[in-house]
C-alpha positions as CSV (number, residue, x, y, z in Angstrom):
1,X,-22.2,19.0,-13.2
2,X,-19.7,21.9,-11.6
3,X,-16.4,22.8,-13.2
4,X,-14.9,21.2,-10.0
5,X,-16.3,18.1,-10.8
6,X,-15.9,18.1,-14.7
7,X,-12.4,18.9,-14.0
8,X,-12.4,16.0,-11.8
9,X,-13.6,14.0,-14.5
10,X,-10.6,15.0,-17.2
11,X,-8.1,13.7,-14.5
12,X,-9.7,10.0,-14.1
13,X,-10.1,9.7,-17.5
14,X,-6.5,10.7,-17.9
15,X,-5.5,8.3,-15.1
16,X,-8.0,5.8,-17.3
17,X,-6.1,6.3,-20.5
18,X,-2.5,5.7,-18.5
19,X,-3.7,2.5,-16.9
20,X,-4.8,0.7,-20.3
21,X,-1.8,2.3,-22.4
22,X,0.6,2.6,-20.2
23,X,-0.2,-0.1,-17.7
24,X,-0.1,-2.7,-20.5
25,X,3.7,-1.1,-21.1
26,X,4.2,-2.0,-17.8
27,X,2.9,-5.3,-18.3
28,X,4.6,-5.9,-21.1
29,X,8.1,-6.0,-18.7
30,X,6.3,-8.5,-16.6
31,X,6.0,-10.8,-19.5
32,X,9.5,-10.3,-20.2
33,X,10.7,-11.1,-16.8
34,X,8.5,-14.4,-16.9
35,X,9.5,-15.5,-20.4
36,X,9.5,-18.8,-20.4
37,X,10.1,-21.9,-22.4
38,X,11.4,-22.3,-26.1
39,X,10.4,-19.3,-27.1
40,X,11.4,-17.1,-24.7
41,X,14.0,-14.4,-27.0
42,X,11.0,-14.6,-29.3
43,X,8.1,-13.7,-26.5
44,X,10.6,-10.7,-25.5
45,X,11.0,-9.4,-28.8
46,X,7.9,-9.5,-29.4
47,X,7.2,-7.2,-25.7
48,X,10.1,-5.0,-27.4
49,X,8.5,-4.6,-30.8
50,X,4.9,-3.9,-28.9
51,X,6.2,-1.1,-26.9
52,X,8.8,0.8,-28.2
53,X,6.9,3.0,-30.6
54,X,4.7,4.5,-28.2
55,X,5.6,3.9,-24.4
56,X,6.8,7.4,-24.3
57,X,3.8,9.2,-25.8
58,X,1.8,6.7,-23.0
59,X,3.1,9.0,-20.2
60,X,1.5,12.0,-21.7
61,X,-1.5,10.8,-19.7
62,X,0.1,10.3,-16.2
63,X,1.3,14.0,-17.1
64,X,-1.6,15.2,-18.0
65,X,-3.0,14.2,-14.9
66,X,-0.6,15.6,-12.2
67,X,-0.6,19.1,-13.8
68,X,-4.7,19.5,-13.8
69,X,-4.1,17.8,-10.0
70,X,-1.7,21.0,-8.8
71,X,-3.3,23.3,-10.7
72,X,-7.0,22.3,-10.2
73,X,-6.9,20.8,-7.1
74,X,-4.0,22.0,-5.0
75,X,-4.8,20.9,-1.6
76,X,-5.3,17.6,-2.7
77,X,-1.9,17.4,-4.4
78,X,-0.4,18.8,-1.5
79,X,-1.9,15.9,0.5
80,X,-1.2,13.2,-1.6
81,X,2.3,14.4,-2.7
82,X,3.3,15.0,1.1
83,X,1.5,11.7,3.0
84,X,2.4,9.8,-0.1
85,X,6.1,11.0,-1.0
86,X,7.7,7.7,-0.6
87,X,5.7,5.0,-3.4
88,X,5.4,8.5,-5.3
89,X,9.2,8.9,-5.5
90,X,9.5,5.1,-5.8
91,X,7.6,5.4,-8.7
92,X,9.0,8.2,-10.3
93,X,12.8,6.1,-9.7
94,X,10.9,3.1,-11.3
95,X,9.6,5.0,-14.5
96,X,13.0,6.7,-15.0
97,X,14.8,3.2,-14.5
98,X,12.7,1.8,-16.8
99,X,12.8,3.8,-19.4
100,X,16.5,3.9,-19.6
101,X,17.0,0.7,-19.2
102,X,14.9,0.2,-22.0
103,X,17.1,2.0,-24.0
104,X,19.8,0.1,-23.3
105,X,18.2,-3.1,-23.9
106,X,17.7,-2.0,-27.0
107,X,20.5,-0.2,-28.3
108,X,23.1,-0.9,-25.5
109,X,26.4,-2.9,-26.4
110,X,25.0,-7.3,-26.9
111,X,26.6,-8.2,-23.9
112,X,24.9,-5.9,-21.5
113,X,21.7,-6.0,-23.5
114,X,20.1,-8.8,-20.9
115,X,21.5,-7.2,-17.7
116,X,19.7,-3.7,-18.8
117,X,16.7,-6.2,-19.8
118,X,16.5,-7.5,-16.5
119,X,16.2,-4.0,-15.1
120,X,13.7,-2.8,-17.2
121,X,11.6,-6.3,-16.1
122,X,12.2,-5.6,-12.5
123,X,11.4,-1.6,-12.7
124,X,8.3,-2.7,-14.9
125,X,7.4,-5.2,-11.8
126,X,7.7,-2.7,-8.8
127,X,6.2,0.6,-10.8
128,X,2.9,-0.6,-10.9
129,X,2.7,-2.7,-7.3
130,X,3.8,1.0,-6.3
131,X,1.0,3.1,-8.3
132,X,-1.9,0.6,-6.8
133,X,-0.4,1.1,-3.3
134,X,-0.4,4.7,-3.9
135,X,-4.1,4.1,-5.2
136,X,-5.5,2.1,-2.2
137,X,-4.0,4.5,0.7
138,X,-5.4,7.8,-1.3
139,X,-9.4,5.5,-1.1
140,X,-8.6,4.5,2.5
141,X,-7.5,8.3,3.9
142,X,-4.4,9.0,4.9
143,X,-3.5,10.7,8.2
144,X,-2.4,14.0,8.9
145,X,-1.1,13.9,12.9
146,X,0.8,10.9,14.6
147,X,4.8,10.0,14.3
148,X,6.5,9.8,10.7
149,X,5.6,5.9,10.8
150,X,1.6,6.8,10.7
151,X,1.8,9.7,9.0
152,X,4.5,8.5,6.0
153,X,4.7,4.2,5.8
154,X,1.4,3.5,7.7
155,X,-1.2,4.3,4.8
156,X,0.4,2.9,2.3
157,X,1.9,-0.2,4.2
158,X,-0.7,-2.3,5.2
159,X,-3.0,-4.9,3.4
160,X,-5.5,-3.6,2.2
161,X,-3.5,-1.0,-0.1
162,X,-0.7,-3.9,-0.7
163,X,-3.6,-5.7,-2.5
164,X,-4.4,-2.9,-4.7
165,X,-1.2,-2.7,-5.7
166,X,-1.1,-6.6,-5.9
167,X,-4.4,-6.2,-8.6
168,X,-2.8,-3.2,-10.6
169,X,0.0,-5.4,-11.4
170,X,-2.1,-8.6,-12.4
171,X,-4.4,-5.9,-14.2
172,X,-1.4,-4.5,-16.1
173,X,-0.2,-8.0,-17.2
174,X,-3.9,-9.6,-17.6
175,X,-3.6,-6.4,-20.8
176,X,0.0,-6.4,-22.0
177,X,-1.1,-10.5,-22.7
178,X,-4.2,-9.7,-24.5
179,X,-2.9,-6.7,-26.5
180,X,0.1,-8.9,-27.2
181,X,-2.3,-11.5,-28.6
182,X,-3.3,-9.0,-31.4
183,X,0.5,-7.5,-32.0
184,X,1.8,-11.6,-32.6
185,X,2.5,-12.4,-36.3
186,X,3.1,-16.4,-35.1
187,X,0.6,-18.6,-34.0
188,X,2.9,-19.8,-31.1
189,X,3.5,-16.4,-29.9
190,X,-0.6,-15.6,-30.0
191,X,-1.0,-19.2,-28.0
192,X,1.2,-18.2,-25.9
193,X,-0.2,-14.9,-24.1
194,X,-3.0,-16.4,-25.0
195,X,-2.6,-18.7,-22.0
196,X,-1.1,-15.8,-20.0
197,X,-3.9,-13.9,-20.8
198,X,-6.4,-16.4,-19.5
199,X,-4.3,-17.1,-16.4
200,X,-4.3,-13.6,-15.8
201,X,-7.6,-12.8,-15.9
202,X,-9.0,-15.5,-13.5
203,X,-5.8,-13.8,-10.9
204,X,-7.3,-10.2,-11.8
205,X,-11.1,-12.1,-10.5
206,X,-9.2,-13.7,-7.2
207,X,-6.9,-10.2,-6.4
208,X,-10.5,-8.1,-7.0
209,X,-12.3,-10.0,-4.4
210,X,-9.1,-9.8,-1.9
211,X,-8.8,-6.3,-2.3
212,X,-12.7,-6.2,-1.9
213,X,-12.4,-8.4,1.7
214,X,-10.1,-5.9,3.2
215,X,-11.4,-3.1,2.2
216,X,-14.2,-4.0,5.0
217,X,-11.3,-2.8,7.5
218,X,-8.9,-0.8,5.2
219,X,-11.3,1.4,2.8
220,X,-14.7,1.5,4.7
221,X,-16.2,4.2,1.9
222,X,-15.0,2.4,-1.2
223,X,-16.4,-1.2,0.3
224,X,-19.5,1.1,0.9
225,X,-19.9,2.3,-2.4
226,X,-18.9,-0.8,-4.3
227,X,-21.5,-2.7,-2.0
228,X,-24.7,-0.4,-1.5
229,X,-24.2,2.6,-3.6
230,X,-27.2,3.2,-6.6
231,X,-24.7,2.6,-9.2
232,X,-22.9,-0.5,-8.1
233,X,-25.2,-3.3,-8.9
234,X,-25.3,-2.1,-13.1
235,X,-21.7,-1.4,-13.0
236,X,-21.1,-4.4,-11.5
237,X,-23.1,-6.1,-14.2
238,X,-21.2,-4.7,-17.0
239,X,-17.9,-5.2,-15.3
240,X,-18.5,-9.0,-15.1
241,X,-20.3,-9.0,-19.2
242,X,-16.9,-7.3,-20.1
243,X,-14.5,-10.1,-18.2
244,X,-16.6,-12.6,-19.9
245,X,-16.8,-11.0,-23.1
246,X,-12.7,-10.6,-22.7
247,X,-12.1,-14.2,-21.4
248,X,-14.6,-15.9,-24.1
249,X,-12.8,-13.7,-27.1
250,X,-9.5,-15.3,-25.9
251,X,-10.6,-18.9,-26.1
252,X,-11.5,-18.6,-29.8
253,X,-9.1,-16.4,-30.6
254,X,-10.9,-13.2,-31.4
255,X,-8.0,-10.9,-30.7
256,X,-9.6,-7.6,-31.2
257,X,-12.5,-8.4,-29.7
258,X,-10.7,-9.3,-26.6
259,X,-8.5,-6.3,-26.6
260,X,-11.8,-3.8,-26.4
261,X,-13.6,-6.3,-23.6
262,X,-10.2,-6.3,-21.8
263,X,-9.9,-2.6,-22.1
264,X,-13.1,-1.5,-21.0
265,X,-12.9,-4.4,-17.9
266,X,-10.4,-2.6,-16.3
267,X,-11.7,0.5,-17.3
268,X,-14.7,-0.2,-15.1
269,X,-13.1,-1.4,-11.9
270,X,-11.1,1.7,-11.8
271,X,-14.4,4.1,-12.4
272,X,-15.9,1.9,-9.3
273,X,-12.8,2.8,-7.4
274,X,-13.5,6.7,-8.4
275,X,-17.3,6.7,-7.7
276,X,-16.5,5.0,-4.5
277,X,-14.7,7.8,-3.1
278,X,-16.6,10.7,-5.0
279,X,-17.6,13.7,-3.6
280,X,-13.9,13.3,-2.4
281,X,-10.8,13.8,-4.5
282,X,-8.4,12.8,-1.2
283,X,-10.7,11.1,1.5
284,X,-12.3,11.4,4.6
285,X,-12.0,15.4,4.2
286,X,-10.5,17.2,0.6
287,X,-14.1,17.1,-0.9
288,X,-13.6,18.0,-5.3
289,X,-15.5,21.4,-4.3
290,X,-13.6,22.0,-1.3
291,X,-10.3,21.6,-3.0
292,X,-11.2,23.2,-5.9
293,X,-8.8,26.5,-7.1
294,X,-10.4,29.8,-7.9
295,X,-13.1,29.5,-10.8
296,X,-11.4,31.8,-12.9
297,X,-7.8,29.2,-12.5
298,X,-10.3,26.2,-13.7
299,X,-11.9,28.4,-16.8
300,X,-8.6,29.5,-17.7
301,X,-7.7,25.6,-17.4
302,X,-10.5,24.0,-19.3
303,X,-10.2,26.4,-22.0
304,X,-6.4,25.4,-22.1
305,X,-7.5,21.5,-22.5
306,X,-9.8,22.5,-25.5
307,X,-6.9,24.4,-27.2
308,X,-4.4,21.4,-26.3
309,X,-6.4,18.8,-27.1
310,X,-7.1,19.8,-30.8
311,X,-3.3,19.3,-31.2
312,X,-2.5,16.2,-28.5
313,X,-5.4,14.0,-29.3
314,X,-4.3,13.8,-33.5
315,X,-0.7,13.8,-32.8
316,X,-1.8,10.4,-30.3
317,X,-4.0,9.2,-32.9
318,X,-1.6,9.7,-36.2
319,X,1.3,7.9,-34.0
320,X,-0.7,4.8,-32.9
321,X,-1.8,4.5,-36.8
322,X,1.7,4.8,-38.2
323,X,2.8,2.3,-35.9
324,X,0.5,-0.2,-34.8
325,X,-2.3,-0.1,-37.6
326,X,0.1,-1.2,-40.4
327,X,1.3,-3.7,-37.7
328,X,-2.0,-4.9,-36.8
329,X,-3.3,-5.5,-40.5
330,X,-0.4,-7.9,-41.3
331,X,-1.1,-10.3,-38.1
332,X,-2.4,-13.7,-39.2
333,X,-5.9,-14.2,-37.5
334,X,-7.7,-17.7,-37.1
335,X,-11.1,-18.8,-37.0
């Protein structure tokens, strides 16, 4: 393995950690927008008391990940950020809305409380549609010549990348319902996303195999290496034994269990999305070599992450123990 490509590596799995921390955040205001039934101020406490500990430290990841992409990998960001600037700054206004609103949900004056609520549910709703658009035009290849409309709107506004960013929301909420499952003291509550949970996770199945279809027109490579490539039968495999193992832990309410299966589900799809593009960062052209800064730039860099990560990845660790362990030992768990 080159530095290029470990380097490479430490961004996906950055990406990785953002999608099944951050996107279940972002799930979480999905389930508050769709709170139904008589326990609806209940289902979105619950959402409130899930995320606000830790949604900030999520973005850490999503951080992480754009500074090793400009410094690393500068033609690439300069592709991305420039064919891409419109979802990008979309989603940049959604996480900002979000996160304020979210404050004053929280902490706002009670009778604006629900108007700032039903922001943060909206924001939570469009960031993510936004990230998978981003996601599918960056694995079909943009264009670099034509009038603003193909250059700007036309790869990320068209089907196949409006169904990637259709499956990153139903993925984000298919996680905010099972991790929700573990954070619920109530056995309502746990029934509850527990039915949202299994709902969807057969929608997650039915917006995989869309995006899949129209990749045949949209995303020739990644339907190539999701089809015929060495590695896609096994990963494939485990994908599917994950989804089961998820779906099966939710029917007899093995919360933990679900929450790892879930996890890793989702962790698998995106890797087949990365391995379907690689030896590209930004397809048909920015190859991870190709791209790559200056050797001494990515030693400099990795020796950075080493240093960084002895004080990030305890700090991460130490928050999500004061605040969800304690949290998660008190839940009442069912045979």
């Amino acid at each position: 393995m080159t530095l290029p490509d470990l380097l490479a590596g430490v961004i996906f799995v950055a990406l990785n950690a953002y999608a099944v921390l951050g996107g279940a955040d972002f799930g979480g205001g999905v389930w508050d927008l769709l709170a139904l039934g008589p326990r609806r101020e209940r289902q979105r406490e619950l959402v409130a008391e899930a995320i606000g500990p830790v949604w900030e430290a999520n973005h850490v990841w999503l951080i992480l990940a754009i500074v090793l992409l400009f410094t690393c990998f500068p033609p690439a960001f300069a592709r991305v950020g420039t064919l891409l600037h419109i979802p990008l700054s979309l989603v940049l206004i959604g996480i900002v809305l979000r996160g304020s609103a979210f404050t004053f949900w929280r902490y706002g004056p009670d009778e604006q409380q629900r108007q700032w609520g039903g922001v943060f549910a909206i924001a939570s709703l469009m960031t993510p549609v936004l990230l998978g658009t981003a996601a599918g035009a960056i694995g079909a290849g943009g264009r670099e010549s034509g009038d603003f409309y193909d250059m700007y709107v036309a790869p990320w506004l068209n089907p196949f990348a409006l169904s990637v960013g259709l499956f990153a929301l139903i993925a984000f909420a298919f996680l905010a319902a099972v991790y929700l499952t573990l954070e619920a003291r109530e056995r309502e509550l746990q029934d509850d996303f527990r039915r949202r949970a299994l709902a969807s996770g057969a929608g997650l199945f039915l917006a995989a195999v869309l995006a899949l279809l129209l990749s045949l027109d949209g995303a020739p490579r990644v339907r190539d290496g999701l089809i015929f490539a060495a590695w896609a039968v096994p990963l494939h495999l485990l994908t599917a034994v994950a989804a089961v193992s998820a779906l099966v832990a939710l029917w007899v309410r093995r919360w933990g269990v679900a929450r790892v299966a879930a996890a890793a589900q989702v962790s698998l799809i995106l890797w087949g999305w990365a391995l379907s593009q690689y030896p590209y960062i930004v397809p048909p052209d920015l190859s991870i070599a190709g791209a790559a800064a200056p050797a001494a730039t990515l030693r400099l860099l990795l020796g950075v992450l080493a240093v960084g990560a002895v004080v990030l990845l305890p700090s991460l660790y130490y928050l999500f123990r004061v605040f969800k362990g304690s949290r998660q030992s008190s839940v009442i768990r069912h045979p």
